[in-house]
OpenMM code with the backbone's topology and positions (N, CA, C; nanometers):
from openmm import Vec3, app, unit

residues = "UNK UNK UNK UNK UNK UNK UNK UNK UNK UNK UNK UNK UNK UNK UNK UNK UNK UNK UNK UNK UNK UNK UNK UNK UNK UNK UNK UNK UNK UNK UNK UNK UNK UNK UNK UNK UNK UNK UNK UNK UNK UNK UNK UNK UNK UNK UNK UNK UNK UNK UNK UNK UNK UNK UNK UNK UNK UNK UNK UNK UNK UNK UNK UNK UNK UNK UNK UNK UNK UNK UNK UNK UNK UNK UNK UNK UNK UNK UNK UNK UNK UNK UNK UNK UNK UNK UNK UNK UNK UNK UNK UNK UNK UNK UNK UNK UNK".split()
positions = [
    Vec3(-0.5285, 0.9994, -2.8207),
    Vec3(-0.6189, 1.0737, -2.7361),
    Vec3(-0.5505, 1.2021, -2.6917),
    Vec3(-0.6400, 1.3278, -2.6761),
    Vec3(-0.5613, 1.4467, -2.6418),
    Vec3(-0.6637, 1.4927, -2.5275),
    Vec3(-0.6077, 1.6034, -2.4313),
    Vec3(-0.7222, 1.6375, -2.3371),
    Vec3(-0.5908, 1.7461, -2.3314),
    Vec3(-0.6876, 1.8560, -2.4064),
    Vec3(-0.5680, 1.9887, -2.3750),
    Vec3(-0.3993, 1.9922, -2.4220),
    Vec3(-0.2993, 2.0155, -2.3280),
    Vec3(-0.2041, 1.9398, -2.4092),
    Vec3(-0.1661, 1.8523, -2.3610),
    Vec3(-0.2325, 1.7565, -2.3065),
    Vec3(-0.1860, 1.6176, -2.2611),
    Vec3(-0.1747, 1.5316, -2.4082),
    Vec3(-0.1131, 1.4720, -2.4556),
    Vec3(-0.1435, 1.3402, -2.5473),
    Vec3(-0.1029, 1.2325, -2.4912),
    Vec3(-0.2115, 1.1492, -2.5049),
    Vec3(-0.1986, 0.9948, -2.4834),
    Vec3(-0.1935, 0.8819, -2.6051),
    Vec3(-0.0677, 0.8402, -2.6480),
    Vec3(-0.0914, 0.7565, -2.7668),
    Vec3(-0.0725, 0.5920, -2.6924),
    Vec3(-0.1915, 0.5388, -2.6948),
    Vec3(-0.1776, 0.4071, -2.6187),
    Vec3(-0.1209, 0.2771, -2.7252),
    Vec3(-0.0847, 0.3221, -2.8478),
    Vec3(-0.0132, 0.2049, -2.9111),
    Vec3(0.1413, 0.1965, -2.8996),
    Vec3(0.1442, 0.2941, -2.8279),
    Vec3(0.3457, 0.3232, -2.7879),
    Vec3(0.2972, 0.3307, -2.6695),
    Vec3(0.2184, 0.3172, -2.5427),
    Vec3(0.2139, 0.3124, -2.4197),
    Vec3(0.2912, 0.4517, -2.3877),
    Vec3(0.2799, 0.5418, -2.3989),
    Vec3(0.2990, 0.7254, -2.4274),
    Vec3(0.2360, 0.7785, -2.3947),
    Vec3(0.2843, 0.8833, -2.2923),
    Vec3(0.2048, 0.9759, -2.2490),
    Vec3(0.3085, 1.1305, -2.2510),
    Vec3(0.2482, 1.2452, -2.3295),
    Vec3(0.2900, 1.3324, -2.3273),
    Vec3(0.2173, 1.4981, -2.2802),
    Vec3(0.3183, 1.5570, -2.2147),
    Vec3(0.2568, 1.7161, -2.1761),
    Vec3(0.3536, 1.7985, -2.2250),
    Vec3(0.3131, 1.9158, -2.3086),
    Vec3(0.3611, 2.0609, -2.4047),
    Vec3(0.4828, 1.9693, -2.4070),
    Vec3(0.4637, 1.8563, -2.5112),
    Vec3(0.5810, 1.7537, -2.5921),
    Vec3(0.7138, 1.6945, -2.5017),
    Vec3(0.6981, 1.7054, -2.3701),
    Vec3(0.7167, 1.6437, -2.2878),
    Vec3(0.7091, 1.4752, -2.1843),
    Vec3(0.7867, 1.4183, -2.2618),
    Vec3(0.7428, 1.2883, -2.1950),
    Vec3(0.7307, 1.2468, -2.0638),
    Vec3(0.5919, 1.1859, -2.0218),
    Vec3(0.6050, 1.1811, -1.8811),
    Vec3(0.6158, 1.0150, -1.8756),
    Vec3(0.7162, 0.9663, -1.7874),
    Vec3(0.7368, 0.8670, -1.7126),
    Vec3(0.6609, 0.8044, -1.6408),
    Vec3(0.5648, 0.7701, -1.7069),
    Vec3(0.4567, 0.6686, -1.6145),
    Vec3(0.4576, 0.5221, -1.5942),
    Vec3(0.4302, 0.4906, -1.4843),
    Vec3(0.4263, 0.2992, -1.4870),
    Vec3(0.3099, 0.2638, -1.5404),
    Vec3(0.3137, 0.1268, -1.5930),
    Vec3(0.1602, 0.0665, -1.6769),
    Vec3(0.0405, 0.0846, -1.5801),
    Vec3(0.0436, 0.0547, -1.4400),
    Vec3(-0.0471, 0.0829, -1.4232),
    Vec3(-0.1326, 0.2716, -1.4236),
    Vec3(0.0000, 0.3785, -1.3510),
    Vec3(-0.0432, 0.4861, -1.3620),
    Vec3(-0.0952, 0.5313, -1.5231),
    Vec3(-0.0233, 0.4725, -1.6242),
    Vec3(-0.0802, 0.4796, -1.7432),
    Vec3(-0.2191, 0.4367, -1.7344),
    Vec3(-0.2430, 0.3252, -1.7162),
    Vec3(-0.4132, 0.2396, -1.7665),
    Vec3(-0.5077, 0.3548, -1.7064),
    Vec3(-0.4396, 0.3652, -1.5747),
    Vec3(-0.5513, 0.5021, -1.5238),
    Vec3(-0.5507, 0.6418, -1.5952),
    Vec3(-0.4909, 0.7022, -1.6489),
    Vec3(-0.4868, 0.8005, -1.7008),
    Vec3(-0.5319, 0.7453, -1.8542),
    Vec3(-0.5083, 0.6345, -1.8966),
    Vec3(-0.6120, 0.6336, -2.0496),
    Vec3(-0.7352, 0.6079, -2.0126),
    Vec3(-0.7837, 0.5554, -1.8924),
    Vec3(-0.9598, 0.5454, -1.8720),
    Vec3(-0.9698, 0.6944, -1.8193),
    Vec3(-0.8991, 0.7439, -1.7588),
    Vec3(-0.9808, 0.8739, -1.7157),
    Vec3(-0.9684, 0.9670, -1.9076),
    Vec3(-0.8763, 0.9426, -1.9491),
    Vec3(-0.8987, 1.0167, -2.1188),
    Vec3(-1.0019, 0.9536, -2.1756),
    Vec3(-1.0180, 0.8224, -2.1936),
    Vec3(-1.1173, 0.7947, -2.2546),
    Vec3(-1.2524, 0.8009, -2.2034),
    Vec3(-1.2950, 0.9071, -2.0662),
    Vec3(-1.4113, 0.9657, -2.0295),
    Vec3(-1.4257, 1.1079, -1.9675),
    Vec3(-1.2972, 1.1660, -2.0946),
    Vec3(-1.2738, 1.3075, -2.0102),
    Vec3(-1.3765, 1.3941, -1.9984),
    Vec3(-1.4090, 1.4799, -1.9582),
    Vec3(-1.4900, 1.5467, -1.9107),
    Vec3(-1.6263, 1.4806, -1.8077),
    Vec3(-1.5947, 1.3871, -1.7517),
    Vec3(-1.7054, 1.2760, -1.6816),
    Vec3(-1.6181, 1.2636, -1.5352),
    Vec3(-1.6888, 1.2791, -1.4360),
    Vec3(-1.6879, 1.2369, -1.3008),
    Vec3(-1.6675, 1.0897, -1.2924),
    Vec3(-1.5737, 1.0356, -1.2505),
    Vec3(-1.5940, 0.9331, -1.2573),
    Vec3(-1.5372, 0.8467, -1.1207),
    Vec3(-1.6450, 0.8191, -1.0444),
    Vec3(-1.6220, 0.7032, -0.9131),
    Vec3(-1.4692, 0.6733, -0.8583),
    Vec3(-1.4742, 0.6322, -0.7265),
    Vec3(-1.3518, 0.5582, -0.6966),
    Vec3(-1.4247, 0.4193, -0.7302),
    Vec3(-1.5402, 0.3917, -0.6950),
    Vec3(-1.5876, 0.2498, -0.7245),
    Vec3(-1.5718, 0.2062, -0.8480),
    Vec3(-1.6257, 0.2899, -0.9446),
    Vec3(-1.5831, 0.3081, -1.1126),
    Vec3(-1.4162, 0.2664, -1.1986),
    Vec3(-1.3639, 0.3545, -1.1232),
    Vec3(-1.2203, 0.2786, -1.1429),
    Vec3(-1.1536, 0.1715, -1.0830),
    Vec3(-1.2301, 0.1457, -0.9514),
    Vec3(-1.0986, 0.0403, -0.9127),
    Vec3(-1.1523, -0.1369, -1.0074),
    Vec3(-1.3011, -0.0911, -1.0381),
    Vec3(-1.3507, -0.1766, -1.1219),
    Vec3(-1.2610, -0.1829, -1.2514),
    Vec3(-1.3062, -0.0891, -1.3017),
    Vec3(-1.2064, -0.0772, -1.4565),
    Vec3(-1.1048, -0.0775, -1.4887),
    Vec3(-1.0147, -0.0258, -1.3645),
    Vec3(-0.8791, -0.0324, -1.4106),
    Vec3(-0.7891, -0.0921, -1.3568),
    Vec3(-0.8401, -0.1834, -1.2337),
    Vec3(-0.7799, -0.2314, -1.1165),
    Vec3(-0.8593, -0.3935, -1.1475),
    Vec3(-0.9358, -0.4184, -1.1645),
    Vec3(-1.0431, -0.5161, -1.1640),
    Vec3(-1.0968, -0.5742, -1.0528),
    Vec3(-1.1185, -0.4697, -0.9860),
    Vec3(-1.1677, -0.4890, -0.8137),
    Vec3(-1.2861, -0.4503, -0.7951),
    Vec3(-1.3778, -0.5101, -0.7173),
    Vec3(-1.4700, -0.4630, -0.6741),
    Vec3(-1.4533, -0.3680, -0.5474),
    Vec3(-1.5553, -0.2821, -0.4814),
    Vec3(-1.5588, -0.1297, -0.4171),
    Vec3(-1.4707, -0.2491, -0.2905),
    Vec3(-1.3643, -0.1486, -0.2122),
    Vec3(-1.3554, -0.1899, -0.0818),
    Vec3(-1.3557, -0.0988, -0.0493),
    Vec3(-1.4192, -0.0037, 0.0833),
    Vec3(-1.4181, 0.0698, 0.1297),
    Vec3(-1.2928, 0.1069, 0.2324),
    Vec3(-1.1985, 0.0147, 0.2431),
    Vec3(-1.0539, -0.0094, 0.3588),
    Vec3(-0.9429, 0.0365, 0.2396),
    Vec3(-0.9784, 0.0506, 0.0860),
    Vec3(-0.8403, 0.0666, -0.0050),
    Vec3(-0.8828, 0.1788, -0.0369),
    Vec3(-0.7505, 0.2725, -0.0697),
    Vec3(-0.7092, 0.4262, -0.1022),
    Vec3(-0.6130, 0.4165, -0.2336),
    Vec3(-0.5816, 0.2925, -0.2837),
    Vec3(-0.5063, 0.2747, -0.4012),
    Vec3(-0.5732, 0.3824, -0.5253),
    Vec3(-0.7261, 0.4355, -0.5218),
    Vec3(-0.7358, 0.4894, -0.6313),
    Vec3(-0.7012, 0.6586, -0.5848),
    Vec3(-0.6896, 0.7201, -0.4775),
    Vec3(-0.6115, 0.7838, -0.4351),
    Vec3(-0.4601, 0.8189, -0.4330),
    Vec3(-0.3960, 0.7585, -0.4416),
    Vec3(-0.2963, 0.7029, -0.4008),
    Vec3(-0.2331, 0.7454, -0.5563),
    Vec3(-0.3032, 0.6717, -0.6173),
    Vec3(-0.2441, 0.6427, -0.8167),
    Vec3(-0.3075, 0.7936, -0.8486),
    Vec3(-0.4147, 0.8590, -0.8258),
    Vec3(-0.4198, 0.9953, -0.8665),
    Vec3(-0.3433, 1.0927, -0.7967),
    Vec3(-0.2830, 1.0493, -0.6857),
    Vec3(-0.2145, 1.1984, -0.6471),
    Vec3(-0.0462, 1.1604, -0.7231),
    Vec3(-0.0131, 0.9987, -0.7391),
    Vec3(0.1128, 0.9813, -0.8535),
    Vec3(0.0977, 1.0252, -0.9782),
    Vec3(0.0069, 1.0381, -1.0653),
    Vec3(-0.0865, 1.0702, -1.1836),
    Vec3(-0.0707, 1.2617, -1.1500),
    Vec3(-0.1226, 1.2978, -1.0355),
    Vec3(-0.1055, 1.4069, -1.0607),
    Vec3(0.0670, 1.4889, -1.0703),
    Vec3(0.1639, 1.4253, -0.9804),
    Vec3(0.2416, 1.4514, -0.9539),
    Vec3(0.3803, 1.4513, -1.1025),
    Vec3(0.2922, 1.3989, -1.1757),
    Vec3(0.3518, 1.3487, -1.3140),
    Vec3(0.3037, 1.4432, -1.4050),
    Vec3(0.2096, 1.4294, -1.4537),
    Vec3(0.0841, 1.5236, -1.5144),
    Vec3(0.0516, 1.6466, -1.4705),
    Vec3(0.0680, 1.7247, -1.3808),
    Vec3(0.0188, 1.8758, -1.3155),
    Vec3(0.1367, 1.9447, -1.2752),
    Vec3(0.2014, 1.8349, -1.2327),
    Vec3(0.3222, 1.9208, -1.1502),
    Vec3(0.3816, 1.9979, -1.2748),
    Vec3(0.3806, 2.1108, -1.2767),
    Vec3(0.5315, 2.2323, -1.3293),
    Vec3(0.4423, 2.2680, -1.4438),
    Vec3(0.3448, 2.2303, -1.4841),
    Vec3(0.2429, 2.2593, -1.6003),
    Vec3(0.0955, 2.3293, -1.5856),
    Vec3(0.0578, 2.4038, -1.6511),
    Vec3(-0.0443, 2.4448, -1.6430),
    Vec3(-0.1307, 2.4866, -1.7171),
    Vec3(-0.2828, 2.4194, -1.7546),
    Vec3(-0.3976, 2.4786, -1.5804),
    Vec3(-0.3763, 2.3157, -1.5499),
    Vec3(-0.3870, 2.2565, -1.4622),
    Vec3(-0.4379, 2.1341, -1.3896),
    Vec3(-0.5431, 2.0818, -1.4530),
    Vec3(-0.4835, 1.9423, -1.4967),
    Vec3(-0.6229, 1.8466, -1.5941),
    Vec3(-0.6663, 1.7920, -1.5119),
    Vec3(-0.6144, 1.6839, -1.3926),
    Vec3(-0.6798, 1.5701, -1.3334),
    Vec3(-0.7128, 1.6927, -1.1485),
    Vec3(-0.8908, 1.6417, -1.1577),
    Vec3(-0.9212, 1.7576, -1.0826),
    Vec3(-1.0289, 1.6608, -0.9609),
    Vec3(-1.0568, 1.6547, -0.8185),
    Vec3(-1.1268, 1.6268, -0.7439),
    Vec3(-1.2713, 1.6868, -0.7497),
    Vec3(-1.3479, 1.6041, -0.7665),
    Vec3(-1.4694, 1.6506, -0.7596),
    Vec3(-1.5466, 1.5891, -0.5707),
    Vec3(-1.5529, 1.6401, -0.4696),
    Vec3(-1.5497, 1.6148, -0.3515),
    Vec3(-1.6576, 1.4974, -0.3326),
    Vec3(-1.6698, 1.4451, -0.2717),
    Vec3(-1.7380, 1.2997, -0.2389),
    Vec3(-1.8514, 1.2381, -0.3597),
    Vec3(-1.7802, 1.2802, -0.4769),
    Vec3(-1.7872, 1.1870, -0.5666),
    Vec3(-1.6677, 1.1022, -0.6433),
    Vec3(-1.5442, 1.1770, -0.6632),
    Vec3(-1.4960, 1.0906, -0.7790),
    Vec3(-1.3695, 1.1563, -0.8450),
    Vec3(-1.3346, 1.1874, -0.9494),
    Vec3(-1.2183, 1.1984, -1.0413),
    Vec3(-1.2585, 1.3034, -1.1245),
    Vec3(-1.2261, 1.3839, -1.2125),
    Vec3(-1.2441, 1.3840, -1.3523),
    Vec3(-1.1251, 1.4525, -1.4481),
    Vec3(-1.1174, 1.4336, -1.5171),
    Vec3(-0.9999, 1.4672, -1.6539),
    Vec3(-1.0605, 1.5648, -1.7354),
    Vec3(-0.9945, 1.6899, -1.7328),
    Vec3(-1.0622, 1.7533, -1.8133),
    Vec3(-0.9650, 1.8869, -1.9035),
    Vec3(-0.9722, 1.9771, -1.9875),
    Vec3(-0.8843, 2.0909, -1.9812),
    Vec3(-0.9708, 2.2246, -2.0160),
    Vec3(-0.9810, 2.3228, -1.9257),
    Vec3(-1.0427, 2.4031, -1.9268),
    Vec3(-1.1112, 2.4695, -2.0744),
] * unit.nanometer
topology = app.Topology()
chain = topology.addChain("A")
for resn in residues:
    res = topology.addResidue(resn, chain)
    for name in ("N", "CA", "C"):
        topology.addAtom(name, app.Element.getBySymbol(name[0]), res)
């Protein structure tokens, strides 16, 4: 999977930026291959903590917060334009300009 120059090869559990390996844990990985595998799509906090967490909505957890600002801090930081982007009181989305 590619989104700009991110590559995600999920059969080596790999994630790369401008051929750069980024250090992700399995879970910050699983989230960053569901947000690739619906890049350009808005996609829920309810949406993910389902899919990638296997939780139903709690409105008291910030974990899908939490894993996107680690996700970003991995992925955005020192690189540019910014893939993983806030869309305001909806959701997520992955995208590259």
């Amino acid at each position: 999977m590619q989104v700009g120059d991110l590559v995600i090869d999920p059969e080596r559990h790999r994630a790369t930026r401008q051929g750069k390996d980024l250090q992700l844990t399995s879970q910050e990985f699983a989230l960053l291959r569901y947000l690739a595998q619906h890049q350009g799509k808005v996609l829920s906090r309810t949406r993910l903590l389902e899919n990638v967490w296997d939780m139903h909505h709690d409105p008291g957890t910030n974990v899908v917060d939490v894993y996107v600002s680690y996700l970003r801090a991995k992925v955005d930081k020192g690189f540019e334009p910014p893939l993983i982007h806030t869309i305001r009181g909806v959701g997520y989305i992955l995208e590259a300009p």
